[in-house]
ZADO-1210 file (C-alpha; in nm, 4 decimals, padded with zeros to 6 digits):
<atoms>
<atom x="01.4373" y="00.3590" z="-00.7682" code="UNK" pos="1"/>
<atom x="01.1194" y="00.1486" z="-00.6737" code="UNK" pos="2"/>
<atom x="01.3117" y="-00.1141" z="-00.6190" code="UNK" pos="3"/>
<atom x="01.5633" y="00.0007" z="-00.3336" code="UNK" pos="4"/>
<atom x="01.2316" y="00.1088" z="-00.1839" code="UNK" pos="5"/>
<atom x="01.0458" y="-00.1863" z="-00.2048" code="UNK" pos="6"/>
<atom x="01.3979" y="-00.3637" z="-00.0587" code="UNK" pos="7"/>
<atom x="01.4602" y="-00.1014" z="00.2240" code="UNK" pos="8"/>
<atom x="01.0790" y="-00.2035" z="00.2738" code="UNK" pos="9"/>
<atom x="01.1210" y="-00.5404" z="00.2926" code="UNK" pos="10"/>
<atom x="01.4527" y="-00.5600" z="00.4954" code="UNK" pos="11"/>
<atom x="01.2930" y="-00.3715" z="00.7826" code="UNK" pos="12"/>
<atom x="01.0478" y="-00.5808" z="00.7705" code="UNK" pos="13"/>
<atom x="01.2865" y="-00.8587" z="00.8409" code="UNK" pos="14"/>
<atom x="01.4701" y="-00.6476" z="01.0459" code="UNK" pos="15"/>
<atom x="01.2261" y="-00.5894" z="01.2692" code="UNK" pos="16"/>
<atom x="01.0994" y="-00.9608" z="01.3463" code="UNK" pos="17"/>
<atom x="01.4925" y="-01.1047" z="01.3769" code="UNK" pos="18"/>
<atom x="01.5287" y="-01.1819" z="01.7225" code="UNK" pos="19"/>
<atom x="01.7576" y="-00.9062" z="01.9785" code="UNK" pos="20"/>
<atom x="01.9079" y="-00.9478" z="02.3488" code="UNK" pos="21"/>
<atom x="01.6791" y="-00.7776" z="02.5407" code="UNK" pos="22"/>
<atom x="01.9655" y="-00.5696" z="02.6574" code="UNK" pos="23"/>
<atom x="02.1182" y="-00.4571" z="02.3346" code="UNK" pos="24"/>
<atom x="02.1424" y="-00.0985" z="02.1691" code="UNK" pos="25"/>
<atom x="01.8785" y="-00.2141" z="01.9197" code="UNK" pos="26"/>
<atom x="01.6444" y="-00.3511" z="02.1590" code="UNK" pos="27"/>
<atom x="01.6417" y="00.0087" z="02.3243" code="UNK" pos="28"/>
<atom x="01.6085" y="00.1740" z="01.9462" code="UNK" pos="29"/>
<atom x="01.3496" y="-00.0902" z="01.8599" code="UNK" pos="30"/>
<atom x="01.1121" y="00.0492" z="02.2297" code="UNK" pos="31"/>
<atom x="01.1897" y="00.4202" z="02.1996" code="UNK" pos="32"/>
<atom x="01.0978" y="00.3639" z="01.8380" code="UNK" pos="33"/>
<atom x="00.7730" y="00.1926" z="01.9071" code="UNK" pos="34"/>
<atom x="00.6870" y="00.4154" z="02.1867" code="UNK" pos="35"/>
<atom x="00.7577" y="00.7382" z="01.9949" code="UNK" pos="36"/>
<atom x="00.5254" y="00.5703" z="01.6978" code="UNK" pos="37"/>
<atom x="00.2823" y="00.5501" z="01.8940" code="UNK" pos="38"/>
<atom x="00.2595" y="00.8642" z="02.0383" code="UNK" pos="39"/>
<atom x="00.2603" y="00.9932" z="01.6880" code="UNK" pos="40"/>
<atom x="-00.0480" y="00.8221" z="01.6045" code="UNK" pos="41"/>
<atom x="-00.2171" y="00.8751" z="01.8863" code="UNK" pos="42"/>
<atom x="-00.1405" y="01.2678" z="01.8499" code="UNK" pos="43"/>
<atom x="-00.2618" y="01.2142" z="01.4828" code="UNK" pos="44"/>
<atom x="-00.6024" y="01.0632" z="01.5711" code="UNK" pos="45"/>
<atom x="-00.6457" y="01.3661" z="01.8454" code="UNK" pos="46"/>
<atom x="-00.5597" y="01.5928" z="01.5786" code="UNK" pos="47"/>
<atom x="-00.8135" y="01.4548" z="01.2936" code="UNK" pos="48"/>
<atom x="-01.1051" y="01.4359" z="01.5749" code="UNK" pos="49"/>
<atom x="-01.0773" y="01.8095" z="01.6842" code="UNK" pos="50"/>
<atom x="-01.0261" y="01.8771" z="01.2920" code="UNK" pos="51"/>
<atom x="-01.3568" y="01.7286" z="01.2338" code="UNK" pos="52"/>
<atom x="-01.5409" y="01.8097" z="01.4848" code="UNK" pos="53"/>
<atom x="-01.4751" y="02.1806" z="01.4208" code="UNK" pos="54"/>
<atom x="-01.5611" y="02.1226" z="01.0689" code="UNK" pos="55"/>
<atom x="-01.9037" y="01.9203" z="01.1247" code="UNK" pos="56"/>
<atom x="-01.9470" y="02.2441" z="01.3569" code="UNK" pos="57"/>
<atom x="-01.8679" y="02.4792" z="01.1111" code="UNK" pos="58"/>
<atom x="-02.0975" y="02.2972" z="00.8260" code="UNK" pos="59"/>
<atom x="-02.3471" y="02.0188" z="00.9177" code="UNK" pos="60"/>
<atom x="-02.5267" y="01.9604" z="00.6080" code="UNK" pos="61"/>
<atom x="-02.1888" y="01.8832" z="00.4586" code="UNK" pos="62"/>
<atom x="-02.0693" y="01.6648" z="00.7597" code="UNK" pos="63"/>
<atom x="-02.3696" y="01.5123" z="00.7054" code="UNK" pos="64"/>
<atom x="-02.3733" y="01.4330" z="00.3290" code="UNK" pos="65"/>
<atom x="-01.9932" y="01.2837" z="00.3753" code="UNK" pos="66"/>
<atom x="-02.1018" y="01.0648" z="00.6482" code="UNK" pos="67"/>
<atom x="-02.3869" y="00.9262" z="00.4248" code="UNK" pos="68"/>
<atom x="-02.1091" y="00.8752" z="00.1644" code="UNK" pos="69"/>
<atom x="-01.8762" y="00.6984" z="00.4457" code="UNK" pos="70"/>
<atom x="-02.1752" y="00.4921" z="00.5298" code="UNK" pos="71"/>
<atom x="-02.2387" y="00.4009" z="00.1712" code="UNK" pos="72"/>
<atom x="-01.8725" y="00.3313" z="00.1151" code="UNK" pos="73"/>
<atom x="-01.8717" y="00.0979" z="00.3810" code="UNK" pos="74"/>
<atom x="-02.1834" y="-00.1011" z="00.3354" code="UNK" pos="75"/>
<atom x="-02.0220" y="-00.1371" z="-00.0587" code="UNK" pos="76"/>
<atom x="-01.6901" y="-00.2607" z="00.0678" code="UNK" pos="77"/>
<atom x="-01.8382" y="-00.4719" z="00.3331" code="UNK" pos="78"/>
<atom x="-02.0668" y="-00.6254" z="00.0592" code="UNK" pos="79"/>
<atom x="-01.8140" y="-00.7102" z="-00.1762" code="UNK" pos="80"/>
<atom x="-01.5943" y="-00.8605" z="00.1207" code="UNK" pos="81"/>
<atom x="-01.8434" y="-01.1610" z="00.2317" code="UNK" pos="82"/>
<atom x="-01.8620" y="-01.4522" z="00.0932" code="UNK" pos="83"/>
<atom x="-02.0889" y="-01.5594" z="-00.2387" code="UNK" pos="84"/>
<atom x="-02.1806" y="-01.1633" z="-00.2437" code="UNK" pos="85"/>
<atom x="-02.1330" y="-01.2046" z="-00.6407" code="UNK" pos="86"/>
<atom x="-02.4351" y="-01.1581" z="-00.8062" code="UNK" pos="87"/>
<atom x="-02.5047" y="-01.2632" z="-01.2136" code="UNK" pos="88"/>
<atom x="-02.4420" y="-00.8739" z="-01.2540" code="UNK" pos="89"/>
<atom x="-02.1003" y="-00.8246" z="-01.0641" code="UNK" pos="90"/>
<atom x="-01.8988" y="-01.1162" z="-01.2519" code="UNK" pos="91"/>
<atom x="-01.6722" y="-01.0411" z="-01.4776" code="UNK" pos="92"/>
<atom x="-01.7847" y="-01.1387" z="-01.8529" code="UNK" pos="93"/>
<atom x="-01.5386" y="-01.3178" z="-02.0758" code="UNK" pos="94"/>
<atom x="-01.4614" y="-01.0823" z="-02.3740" code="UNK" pos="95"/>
<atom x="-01.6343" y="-01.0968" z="-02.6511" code="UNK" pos="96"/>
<atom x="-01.4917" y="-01.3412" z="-02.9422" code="UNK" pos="97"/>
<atom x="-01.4035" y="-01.2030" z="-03.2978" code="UNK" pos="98"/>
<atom x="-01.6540" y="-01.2790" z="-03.5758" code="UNK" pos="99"/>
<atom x="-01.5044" y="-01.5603" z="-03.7802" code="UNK" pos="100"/>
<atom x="-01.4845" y="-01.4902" z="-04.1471" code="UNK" pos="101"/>
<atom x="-01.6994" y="-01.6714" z="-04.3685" code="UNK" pos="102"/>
</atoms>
């Protein structure tokens, strides 16, 4: 099963980038597609902004305690995303080898 949907996956992926006559019943697919995507997520973002606002309204101190944990979350992922942020703590240690009989 996983893999006809990693292959429907991939093959609109290629699908997507082959090159269409600008006049062609796929071309016209391809832009109502796009245009109704979009729409979508813009209608999504709307949605999750009036959903939290109305819930930071609703309960502050909690809005307040995820964004804390949002800002945390960030500065951890941004951390771990530059360059040389390794430190002697955060490298992986090689497993420890079996004692050798004697």
């Amino acid at each position: 099963m996983w893999f006809l949907i990693r292959s429907v996956f991939w093959l609109s992926i290629v699908f997507a980038f082959l090159p269409w006559p600008e006049n062609s019943l796929i071309g016209q697919i391809s832009a109502a597609l796009q245009s109704g995507a979009k729409a979508a997520i813009m209608a999504a973002i709307d949605e999750a902004r009036t959903t939290g606002a109305s819930a930071c309204a609703k309960a502050p101190a909690a809005c307040l305690e995820a964004a804390a944990r949002l800002g945390q979350f960030a500065a951890g992922s941004a951390a771990s995303l530059s360059v040389g942020a390794l430190s002697a703590e955060a490298k992986p240690k090689p497993p420890p080898r079996p004692a050798e009989p004697r």
